[in-house]
KEROPA-477774 format. One record per residue: residue number from 1; x, y, z of N, C-alpha, C in turn. Coordinates in steps of 0.02 Angstrom, whole numbers, padded with zeros to 5 digits. Example, Ala and Ser with C-alpha at 12.3 -4.5 7.8 and 13.67 -1.06 7.14 Angstrom:
<sites>
    nr      n.u      n.v      n.w     ca.u     ca.v     ca.w      c.u      c.v      c.w
     1    00660   -00284    00390    00615   -00225    00390    00660   -00165    00390
     2    00642   -00112    00354    00684   -00053    00357    00645    00002    00394
</sites>
This chain:
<sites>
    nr      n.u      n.v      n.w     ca.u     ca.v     ca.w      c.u      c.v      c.w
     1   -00554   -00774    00225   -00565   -00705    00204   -00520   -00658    00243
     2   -00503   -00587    00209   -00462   -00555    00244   -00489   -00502    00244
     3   -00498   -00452    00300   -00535   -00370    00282   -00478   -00335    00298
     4   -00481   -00290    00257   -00425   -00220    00255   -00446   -00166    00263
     5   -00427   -00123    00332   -00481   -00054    00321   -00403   -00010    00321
     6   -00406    00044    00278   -00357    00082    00271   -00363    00160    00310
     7   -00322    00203    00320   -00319    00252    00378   -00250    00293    00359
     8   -00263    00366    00349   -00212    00394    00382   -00214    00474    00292
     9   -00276    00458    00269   -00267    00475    00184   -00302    00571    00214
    10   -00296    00613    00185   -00268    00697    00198   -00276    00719    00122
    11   -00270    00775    00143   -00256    00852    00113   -00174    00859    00112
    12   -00120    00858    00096   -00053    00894    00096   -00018    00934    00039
    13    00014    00970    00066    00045    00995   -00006    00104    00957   -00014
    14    00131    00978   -00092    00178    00938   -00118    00250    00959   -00088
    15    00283    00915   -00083    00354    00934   -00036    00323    00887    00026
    16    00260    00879    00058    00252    00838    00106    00255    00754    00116
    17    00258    00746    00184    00262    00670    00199    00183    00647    00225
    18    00162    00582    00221    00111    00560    00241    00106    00482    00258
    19    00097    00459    00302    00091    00392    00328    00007    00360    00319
    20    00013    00303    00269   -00072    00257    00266   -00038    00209    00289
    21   -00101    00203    00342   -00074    00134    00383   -00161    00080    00356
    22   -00135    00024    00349   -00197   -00024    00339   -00198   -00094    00387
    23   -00249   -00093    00409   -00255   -00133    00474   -00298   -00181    00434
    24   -00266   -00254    00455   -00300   -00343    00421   -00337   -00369    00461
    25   -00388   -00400    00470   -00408   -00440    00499   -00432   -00501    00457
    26   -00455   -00555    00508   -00481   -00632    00466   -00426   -00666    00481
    27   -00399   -00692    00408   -00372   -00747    00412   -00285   -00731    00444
    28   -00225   -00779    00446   -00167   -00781    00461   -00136   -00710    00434
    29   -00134   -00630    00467   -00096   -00581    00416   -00030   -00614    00408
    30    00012   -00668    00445    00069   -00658    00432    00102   -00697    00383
    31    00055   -00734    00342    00077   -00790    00290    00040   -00734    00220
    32    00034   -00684    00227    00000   -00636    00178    00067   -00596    00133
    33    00064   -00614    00084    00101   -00544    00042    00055   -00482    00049
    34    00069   -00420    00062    00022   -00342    00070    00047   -00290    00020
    35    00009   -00256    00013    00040   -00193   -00028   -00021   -00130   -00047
    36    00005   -00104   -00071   -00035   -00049   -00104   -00051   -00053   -00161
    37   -00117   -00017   -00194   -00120    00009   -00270   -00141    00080   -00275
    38   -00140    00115   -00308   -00178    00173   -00314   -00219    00198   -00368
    39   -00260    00234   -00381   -00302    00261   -00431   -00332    00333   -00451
    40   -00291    00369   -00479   -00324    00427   -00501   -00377    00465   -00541
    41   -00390    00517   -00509   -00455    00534   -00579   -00465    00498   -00641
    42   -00499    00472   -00661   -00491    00475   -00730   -00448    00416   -00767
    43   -00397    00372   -00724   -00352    00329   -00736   -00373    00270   -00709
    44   -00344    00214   -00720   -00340    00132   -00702   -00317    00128   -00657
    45   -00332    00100   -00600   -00289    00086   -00531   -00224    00046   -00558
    46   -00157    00069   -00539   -00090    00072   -00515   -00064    00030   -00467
    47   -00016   -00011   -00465    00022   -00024   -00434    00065    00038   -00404
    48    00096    00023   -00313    00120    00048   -00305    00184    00019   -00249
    49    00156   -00032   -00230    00214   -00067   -00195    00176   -00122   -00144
    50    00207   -00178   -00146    00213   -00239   -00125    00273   -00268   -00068
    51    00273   -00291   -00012    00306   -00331    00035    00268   -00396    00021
    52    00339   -00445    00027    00326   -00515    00051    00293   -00519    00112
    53    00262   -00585    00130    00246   -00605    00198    00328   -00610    00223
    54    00324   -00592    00294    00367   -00595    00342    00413   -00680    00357
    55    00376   -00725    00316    00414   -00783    00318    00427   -00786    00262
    56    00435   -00767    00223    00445   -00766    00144    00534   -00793    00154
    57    00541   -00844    00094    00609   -00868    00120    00678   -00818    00098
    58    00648   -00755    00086    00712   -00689    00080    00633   -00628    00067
    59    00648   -00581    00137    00607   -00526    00130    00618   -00470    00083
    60    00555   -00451    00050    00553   -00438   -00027    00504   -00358   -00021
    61    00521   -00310   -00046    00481   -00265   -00052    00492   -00249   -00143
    62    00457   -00220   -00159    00446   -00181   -00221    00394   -00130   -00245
    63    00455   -00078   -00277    00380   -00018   -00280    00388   -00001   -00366
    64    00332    00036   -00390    00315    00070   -00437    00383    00122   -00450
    65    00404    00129   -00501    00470    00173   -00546    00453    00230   -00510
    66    00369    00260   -00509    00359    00319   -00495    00362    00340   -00423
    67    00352    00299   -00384    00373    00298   -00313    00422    00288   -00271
    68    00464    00233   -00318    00530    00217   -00295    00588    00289   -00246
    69    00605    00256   -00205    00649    00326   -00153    00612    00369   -00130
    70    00538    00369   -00145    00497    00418   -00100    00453    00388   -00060
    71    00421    00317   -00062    00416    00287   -00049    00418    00227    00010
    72    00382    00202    00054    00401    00137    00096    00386    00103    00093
    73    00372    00049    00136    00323   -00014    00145    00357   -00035    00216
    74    00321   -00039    00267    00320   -00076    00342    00268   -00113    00365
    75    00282   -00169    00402    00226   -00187    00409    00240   -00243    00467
    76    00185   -00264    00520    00187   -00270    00599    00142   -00329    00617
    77    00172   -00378    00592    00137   -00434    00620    00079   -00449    00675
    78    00135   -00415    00708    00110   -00426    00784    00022   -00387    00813
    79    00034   -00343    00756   -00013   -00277    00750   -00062   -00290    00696
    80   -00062   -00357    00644   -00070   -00340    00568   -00086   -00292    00545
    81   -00044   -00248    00535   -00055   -00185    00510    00013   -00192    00445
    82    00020   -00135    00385    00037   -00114    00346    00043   -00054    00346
    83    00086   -00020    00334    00099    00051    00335    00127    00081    00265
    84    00117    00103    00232    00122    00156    00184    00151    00229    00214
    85    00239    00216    00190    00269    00289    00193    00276    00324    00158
    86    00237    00388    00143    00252    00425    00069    00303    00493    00098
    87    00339    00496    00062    00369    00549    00087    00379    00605    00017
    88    00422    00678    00028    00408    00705   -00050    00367    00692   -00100
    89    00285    00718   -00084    00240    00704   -00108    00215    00767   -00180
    90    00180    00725   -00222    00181    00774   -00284    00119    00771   -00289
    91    00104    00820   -00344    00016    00808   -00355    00011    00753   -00411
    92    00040    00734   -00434    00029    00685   -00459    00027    00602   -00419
    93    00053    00615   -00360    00035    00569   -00315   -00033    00563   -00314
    94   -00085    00619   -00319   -00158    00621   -00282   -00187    00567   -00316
    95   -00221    00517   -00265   -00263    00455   -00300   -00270    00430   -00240
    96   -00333    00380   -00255   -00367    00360   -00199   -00316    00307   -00180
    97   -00287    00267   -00121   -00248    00243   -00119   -00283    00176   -00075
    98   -00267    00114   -00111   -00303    00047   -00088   -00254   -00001   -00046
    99   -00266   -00012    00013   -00228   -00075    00045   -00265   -00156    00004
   100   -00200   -00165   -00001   -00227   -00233   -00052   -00177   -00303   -00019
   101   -00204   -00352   -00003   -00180   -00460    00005   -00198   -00474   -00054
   102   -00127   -00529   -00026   -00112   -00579   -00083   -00121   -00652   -00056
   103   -00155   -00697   -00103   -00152   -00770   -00068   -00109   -00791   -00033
   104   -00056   -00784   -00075    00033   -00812   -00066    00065   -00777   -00011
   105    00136   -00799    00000    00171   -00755    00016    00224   -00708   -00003
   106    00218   -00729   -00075    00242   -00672   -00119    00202   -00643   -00157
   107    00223   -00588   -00200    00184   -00560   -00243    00234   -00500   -00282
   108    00224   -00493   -00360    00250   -00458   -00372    00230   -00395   -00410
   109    00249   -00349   -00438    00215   -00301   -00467    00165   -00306   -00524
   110    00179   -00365   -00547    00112   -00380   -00607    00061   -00420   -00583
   111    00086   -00456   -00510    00001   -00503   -00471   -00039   -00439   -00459
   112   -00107   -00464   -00448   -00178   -00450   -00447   -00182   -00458   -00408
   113   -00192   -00434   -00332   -00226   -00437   -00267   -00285   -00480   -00259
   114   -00301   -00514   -00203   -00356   -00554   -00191   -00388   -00538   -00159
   115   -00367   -00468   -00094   -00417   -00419   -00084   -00394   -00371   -00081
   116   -00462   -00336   -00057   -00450   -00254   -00073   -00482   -00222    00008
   117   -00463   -00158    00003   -00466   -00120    00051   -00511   -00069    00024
   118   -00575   -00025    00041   -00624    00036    00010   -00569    00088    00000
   119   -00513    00102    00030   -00494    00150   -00006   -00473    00207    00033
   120   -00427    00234    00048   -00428    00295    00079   -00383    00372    00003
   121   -00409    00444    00052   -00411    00477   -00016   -00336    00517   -00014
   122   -00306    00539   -00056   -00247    00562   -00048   -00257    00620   -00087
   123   -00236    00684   -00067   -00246    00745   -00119   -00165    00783   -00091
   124   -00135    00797   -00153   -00080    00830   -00146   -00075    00890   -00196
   125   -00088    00959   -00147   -00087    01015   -00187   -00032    01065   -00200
   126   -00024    01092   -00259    00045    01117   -00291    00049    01179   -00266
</sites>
């Protein structure tokens, strides 16, 4: 089993930067693919970006069209932690934002997470 508690989710206005960091515990974080999803009012939770595990045999990130260049993904073995860089933030960013593992050590934008994180809240006002 793996627990994900996520951290770092605000109030900002749009034009701003914001860092969610999600901290793993349980099993091996470093044989884990990690990433984000997100979910807004009213909408289906979202993909938003995915890293390989750190042994992955070529290190792999990928994000959502809508995030792409505003966007990061870091993440600290040593620490198991995950970090979420948002930078130039819109209100259409605002959605609850989920730290999410993957069995594997890959994963790509159409896998399904095997866990989940409760959630931290993101509000970006115009």
């Amino acid at each position: 089993q793996v627990q994900l508690v996520e951290s770092g989710g605000g109030l900002v206005q749009a034009g701003d930067s914001l860092r969610l960091s999600c901290a793993a515990s349980g099993r091996t974080f470093s044989g884990y693919a990690m990433g984000w999803f997100r979910q807004a009012p009213g909408k289906e939770r979202e993909f938003v970006g995915v890293t390989s595990s750190s042994g992955y045999r070529r290190y792999y990130t990928s994000f959502a069209d809508s995030v792409t260049g505003r966007f990061t993904l870091s993440r600290d073995d040593a620490k198991n932690t995950v970090d979420l860089q948002m930078n130039s933030l819109k209100p259409e960013d605002t959605a609850i934002y989920y730290c999410t593992a993957y069995s594997g050590s890959y994963a790509s934008a159409t896998s399904w997470p095997d866990y989940w994180g409760q959630g931290t809240q993101v509000t970006v006002s115009s």
